[in-house]
N, C-alpha and C positions, 0 to 999 in steps of 0.2 A: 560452430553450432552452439545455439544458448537455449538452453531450457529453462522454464521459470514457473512455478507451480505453485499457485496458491493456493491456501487453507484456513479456516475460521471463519469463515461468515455463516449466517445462523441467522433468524429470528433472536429481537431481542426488544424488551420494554422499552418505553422512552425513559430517558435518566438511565437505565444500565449501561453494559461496556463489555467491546468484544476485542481480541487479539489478534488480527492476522498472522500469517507467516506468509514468506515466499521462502523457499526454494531454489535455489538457482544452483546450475550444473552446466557443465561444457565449456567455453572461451569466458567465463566470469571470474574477474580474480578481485580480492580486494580494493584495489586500486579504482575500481569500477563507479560511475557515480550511482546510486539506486534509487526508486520512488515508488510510489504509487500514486493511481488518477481514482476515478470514478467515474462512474457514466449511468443519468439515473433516466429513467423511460422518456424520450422525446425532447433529451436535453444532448449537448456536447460534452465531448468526456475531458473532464477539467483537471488540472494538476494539485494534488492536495499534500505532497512532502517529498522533500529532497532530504538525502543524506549523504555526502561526498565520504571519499577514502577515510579522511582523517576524521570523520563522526560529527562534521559540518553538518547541519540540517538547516532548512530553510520549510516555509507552512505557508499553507494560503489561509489569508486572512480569518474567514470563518473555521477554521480548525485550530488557530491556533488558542494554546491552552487545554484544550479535548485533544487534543491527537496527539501523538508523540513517537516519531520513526526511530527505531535503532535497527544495528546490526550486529552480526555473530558471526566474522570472517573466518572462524574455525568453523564453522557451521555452513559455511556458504549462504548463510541465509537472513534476511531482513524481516522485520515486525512492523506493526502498526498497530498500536494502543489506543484504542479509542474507548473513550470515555465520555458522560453526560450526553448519551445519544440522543438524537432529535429524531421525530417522522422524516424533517428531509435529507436527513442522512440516509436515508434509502437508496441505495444503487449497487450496481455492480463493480464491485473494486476491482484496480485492477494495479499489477504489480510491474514493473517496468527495469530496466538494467539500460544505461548505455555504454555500448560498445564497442569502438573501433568509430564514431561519430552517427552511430546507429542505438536508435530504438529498438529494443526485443519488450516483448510481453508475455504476460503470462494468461491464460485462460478466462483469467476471471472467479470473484466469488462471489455471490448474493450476499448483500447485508440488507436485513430488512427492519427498519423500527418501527412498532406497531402494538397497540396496546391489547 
């Protein structure tokens, strides 16, 4: 069983910067690879940062330099720093864990840029 619970999404100006967390509990250990996607009204929910065990990261294009994934293996739990937000940075984030060659997710959190 994997739980995965996301937090920090908020209204927020264009140019500002918000933190995610997730959470993770249950079959999640370090070793894990983690990310989070987004998915914004009428679009596909797209991959925006990897960070493997050893604090590997990988960005998709448009984020990279504004975003920045880490993790807290004592924490169980992963960030996403986002920075210099745009309007279409608007969507639904979403925090991810694979596990066993499976994707878990977490609920979801609204990020909305907007002046």
């Amino acid at each position: 069983q994997v739980q995965l619970v996301e937090s920090g999404g908020g209204l927020v100006q264009p140019g500002g910067s918000l933190r995610l967390s997730c959470a993770a509990s249950g079959s999640v250990f370090r070793s894990n690879v983690m990310g989070w996607y987004r998915q914004a009204p009428g679009k596909e929910r797209e991959p925006l940062a990897y960070i493997g065990s050893s604090g590997s990261t990988n960005y998709r294009d448009s984020v990279k330099g504004r975003f920045t994934i880490s993790r807290d293996n004592a924490k169980n739990t992963v960030y996403l720093q986002m920075n210099s937000l745009k309007p279409e940075d608007t969507a639904v984030y979403y925090c991810t864990a694979l596990v066993g060659g499976m994707n878990y997710w977490g609920q979801g959190t609204q990020v909305t840029v907007s002046s």
